[in-house]
DRENRO-281654 format. One record per residue: x negated, z negated, y of N, C-alpha, C in turn. Coordinates in pm, whole numbers, plus 50000, padded with zeros to 5 digits. Example, Ala and Ser with C-alpha at 12.3 -4.5 7.8 and 13.67 -1.06 7.14 Angstrom:
% residues 2
486814922049431487704922049550486804922049670
487154929249775486334928649894487104921350003
//
This chain:
% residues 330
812798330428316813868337028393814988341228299
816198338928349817378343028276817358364128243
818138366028088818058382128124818788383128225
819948380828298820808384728383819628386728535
818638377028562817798377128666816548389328610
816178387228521815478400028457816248412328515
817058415428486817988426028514818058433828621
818318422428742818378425528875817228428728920
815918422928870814508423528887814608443128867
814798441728749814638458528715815248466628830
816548461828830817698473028943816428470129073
815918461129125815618461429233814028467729245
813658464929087812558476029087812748495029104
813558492529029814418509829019814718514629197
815238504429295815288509629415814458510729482
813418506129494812118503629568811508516829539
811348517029386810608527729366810898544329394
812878541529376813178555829396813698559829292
813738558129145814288556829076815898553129019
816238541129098817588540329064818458549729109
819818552828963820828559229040821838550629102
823348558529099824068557429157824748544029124
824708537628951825368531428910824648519528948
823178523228965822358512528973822358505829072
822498516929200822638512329361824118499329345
825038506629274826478497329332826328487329219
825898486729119825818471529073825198462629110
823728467029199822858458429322823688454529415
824258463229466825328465029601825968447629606
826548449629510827478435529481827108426629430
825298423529364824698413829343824488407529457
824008419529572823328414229716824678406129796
825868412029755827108407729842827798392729804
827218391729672827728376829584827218365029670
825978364529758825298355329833824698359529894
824368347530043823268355330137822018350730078
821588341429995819958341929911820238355329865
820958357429784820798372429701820128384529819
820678379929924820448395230024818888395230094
818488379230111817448378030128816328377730055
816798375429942815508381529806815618396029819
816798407229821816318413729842815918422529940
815678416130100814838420330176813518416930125
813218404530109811928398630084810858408729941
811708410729823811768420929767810908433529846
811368438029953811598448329975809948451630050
809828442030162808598436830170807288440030067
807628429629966806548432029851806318443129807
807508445929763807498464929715805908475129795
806498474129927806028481630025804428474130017
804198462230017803028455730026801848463729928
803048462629794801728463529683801798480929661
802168487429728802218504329775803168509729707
803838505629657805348511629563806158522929704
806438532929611807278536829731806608545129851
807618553829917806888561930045806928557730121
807268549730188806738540330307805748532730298
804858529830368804348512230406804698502530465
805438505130552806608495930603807958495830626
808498485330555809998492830534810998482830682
811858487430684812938486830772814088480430733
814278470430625815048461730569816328462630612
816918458830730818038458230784818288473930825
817458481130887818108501230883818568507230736
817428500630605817478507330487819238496530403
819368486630407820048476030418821468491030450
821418491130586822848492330611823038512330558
821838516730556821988529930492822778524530321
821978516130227822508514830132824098513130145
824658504530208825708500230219826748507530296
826398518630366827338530030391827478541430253
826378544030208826708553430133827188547429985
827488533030012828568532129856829868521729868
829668524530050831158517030056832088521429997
832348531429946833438540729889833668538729751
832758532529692832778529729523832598512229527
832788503029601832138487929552833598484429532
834568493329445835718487829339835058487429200
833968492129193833748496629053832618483129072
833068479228898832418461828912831058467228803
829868458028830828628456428816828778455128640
827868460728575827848456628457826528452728395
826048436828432825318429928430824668432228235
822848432828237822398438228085823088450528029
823288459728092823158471528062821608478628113
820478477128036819478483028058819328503528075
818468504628176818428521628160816768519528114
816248531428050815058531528054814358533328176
813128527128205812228527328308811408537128303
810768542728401809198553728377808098538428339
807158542828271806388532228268805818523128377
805518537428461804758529428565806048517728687
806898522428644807958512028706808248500128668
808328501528527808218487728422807218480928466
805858487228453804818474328489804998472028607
805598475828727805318472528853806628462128852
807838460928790808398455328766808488438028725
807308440828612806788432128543806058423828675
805328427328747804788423328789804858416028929
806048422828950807108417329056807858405829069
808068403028900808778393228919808148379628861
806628379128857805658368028827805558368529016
805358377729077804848377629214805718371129318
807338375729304808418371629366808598353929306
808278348629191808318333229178807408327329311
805788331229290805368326529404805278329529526
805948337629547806748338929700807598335129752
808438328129622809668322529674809248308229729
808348307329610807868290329613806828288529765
806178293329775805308301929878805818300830023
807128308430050808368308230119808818291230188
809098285830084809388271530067808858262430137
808188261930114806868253730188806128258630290
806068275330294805238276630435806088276330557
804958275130623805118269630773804168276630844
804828279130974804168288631078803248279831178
802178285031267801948280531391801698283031462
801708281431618801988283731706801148280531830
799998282231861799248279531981798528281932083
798988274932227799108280732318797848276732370
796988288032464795688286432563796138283732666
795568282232787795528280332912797178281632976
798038287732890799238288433003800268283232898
801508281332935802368275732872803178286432793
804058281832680804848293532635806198291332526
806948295432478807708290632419808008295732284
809038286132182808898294532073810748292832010
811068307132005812388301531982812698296231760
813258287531712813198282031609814488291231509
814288290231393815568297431355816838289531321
816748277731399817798272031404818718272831544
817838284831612817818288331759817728274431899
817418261231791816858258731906815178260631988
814498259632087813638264632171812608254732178
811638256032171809888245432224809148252832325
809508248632453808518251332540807468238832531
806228249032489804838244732497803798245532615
803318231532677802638229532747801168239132703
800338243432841799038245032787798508236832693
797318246132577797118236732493797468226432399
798728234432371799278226932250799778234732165
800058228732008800348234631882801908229731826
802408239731738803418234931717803358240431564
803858235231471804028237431331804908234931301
805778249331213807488247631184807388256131057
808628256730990808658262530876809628276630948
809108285330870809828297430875811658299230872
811858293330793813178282730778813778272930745
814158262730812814608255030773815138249430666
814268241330530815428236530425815818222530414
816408222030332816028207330301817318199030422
817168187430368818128178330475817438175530628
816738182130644816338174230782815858187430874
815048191330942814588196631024813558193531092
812248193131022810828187431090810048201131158
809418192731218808298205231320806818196331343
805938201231339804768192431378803918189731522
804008183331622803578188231745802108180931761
801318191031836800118181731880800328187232049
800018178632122799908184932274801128179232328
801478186432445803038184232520803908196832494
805318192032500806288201832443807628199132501
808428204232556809908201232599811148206032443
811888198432418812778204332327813888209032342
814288222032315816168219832295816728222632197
817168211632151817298212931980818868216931967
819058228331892820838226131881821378220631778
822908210431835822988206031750823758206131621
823668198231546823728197531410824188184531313
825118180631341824888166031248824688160831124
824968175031066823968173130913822808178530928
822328181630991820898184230968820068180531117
819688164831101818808157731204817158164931253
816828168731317816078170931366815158160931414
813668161031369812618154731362811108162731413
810788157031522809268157831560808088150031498
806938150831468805898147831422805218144531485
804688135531598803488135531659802388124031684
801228120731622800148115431605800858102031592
801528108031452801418087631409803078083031445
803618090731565805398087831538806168099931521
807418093731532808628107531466809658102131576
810118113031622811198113931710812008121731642
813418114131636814278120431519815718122231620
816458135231577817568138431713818578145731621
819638144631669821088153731637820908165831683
821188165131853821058175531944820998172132091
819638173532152819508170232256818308178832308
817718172932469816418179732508815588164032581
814518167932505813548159032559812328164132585
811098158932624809688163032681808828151932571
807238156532487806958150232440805368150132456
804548143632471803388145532517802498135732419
801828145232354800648140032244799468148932240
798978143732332797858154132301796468143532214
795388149832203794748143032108793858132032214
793608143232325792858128732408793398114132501
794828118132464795828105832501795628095432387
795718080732448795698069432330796968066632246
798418076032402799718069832348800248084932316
801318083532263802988093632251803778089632378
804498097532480804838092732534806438102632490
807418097832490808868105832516810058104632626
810198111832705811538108832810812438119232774
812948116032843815108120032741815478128532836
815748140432858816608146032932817928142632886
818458150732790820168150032751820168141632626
821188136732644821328131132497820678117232462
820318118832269819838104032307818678110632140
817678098332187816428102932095816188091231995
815678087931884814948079031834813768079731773
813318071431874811828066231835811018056131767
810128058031665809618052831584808278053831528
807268045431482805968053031390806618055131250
805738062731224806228073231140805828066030985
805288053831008804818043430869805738033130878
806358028530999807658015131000808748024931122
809848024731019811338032531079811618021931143
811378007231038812157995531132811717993731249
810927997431330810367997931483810968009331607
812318016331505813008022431598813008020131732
813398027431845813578020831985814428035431994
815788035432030816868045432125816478047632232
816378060532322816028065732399817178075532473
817618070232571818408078732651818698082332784
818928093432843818388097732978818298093233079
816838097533116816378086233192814838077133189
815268077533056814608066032966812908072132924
812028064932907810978068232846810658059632697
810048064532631809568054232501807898060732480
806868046832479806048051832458805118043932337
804828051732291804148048332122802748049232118
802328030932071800928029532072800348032431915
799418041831910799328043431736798258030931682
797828027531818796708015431777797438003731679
798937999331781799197989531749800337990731707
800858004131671802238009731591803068005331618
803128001931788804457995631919805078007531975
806438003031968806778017332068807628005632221
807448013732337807638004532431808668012532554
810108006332521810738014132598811538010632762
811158020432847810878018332977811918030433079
812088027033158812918039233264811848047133327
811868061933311810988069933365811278073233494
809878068133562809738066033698809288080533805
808828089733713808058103333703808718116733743
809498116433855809778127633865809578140333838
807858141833815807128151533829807098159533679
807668149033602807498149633414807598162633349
808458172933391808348186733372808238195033462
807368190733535806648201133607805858216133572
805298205933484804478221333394805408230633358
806588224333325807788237433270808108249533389
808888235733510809058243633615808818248833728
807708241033738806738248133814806508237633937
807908228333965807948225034088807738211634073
806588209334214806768191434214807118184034344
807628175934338807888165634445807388154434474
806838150734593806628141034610806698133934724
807198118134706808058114634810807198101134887
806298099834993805428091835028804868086634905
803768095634848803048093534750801558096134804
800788087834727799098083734747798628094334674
797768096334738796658116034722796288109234602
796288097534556795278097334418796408101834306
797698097334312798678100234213798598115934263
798728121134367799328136834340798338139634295
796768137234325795588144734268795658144234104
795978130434044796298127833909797248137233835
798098141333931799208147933886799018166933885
798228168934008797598184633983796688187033879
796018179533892795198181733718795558181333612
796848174933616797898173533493798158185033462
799098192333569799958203933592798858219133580
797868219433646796508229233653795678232233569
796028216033480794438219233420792928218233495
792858215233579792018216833686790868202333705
790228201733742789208192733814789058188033938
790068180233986790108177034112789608160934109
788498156134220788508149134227788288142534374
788548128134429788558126334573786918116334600
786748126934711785058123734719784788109134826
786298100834868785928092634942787628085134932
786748072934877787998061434841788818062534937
788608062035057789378060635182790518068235171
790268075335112791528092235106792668086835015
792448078534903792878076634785794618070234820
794328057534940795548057634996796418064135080
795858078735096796438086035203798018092735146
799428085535207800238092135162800908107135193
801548110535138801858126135147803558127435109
804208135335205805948139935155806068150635179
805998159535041805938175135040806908175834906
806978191834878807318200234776806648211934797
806028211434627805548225634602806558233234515
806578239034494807818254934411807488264534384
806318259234237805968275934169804938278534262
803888269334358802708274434474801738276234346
800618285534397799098287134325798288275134378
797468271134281796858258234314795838261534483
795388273234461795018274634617795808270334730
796948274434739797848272934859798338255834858
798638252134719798378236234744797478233734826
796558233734756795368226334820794488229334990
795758243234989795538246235153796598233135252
797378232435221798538224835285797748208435267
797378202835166796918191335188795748193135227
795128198135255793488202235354794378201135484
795498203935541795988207635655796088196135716
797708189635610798208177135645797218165135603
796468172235573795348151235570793748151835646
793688166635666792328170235792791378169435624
791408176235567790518174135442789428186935424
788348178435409787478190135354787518193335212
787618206035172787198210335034786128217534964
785578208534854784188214834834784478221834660
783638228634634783558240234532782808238034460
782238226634341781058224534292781068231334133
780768241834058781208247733935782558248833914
783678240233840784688240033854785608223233853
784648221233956785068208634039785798210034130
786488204534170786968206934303786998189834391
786338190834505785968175534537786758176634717
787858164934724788278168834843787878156234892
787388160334999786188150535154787268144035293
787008139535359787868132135509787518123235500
788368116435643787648105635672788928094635675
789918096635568790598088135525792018084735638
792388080735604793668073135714794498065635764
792728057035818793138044835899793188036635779
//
């Protein structure tokens, strides 16, 4: 480490602890003001401090203590920093000092590379990114992101289903991860569905436009734009792009589905999608029975009251089966 970074190490030991004066506060003052890394080392700083018990708090308030510093020396930040001018330390500040700034390397490095995650049980949920764009997560799925964004790109890792809204950015492309491809974007919203017991990736495009690829040959790109579906075989590292026929595709988001002279076997396919649930039809006959409804945000009970209605259906209760009976139609 440079003395000039030594230095600041000290000043920022001296504040933590309580120790620094006045001269010490405003030559920090304007280290922290030279850059926003500078301001965020020393929140992050500030953190540690408190971690390893320095100081009368245990948890500090970064941005309250932050703007206390910075009122009480707005009045002096004419007076310029005089970088290696050492004060003496109490001992026990020195070593905590010392020790701060072997600790703050691997935190920074630490920092760098970690990555958060994110996963959802039985209900859906969302996660906003600090690039402020948003991942609504389907039940049962994971999402892995870095705390912040570096680097030229913008990756996230998904397993499960996920809707995106990525904001945009044209230097910094935005990239999904999922089992084997990469969906790479400027700024758009799409829906992505990988879960582990699926064979494929499937992607459809709301806004904008997507590219799709496995994540071992780029040259297998396929453009994706609204409307559009692309779906990625990891068997055979094909991606295969098609017009999405699926109205129903974010349903899980919004709750609502439609369906327009459709066969009880697709909507049944499609409530178990949306539920989570175990529905199955206890007599082929039923399988072609069509149906033209909308549900909007219904509890799977009251579904399944309305098609018991409109198709004369019996419903049976077996653990957490659900098996619907009739005598078909015609």
């Amino acid at each position: 480490m440079k003395k000039k970074d030594e230095h600041i190490e000290n000043l920022i030991a001296l504040y933590y602890s309580g120790e620094a004066g006045e001269e010490d506060k405003r030559e920090l003052l304007e280290w922290v003001e030279q850059d926003p890394e500078n301001r965020q080392y020393f929140y992050d700083s500030g953190k540690l401090w408190r971690g390893m018990g320095y100081g009368k708090d245990t948890v500090i308030d970064v941005d309250r203590e932050w703007e206390v510093f910075r009122r009480r020396l707005a009045r002096n930040r004419a007076a310029r920093a005089r970088f290696g001018t050492l004060r003496s330390m109490p001992l026990r500040v020195a070593a905590a000092a010392a020790v701060l700034v072997v600790v703050l390397f691997g935190v920074a490095l630490y920092n760098n590379m970690r990555s958060l995650s994110f996963k959802t049980a039985a209900v859906p949920a969302s996660v906003l990114l600090s690039d402020s764009s948003r991942v609504y997560l389907n039940a049962w799925s994971s999402l892995k992101y870095p705390r912040r964004f570096r680097g030229k790109i913008r990756k996230v890792q998904l397993e499960g289903e996920a809707f995106f809204e990525v904001t945009h950015n044209e230097s910094l492309p935005f990239v999904v991860e999922a089992a084997g491809a990469e969906i790479r974007v400027l700024g758009t919203s799409f829906n992505v569905m990988a879960y582990d017991t699926a064979a494929k990736v499937e992607v459809v495009v709301n806004t904008g436009r997507v590219a799709l690829f496995p994540k071992a040959n780029p040259d297998k790109t396929v453009v994706l734009e609204p409307g559009t579906k692309g779906v990625f075989d990891p068997g055979r590292e094909t991606v295969l792009k098609t017009r999405n026929t699926d109205v129903n595709y974010l349903a899980w988001k919004t709750g609502k589905l439609i369906f327009e002279n459709e066969e009880l076997e697709t909507i049944v396919r499609t409530l178990n999608k949306i539920y989570h649930t175990d529905i199955v039809i206890g007599n082929n006959r039923l399988k072609a029975c069509r149906v033209t409804t909308t549900f909007d945000n219904l509890p799977l009970d009251t579904v399944l009251e309305i098609l018991r209605t409109t198709l004369d259906l019996r419903i049976e209760k077996r653990g957490s089966r659900i098996i619907l009976k009739g005598n078909g139609c015609g």
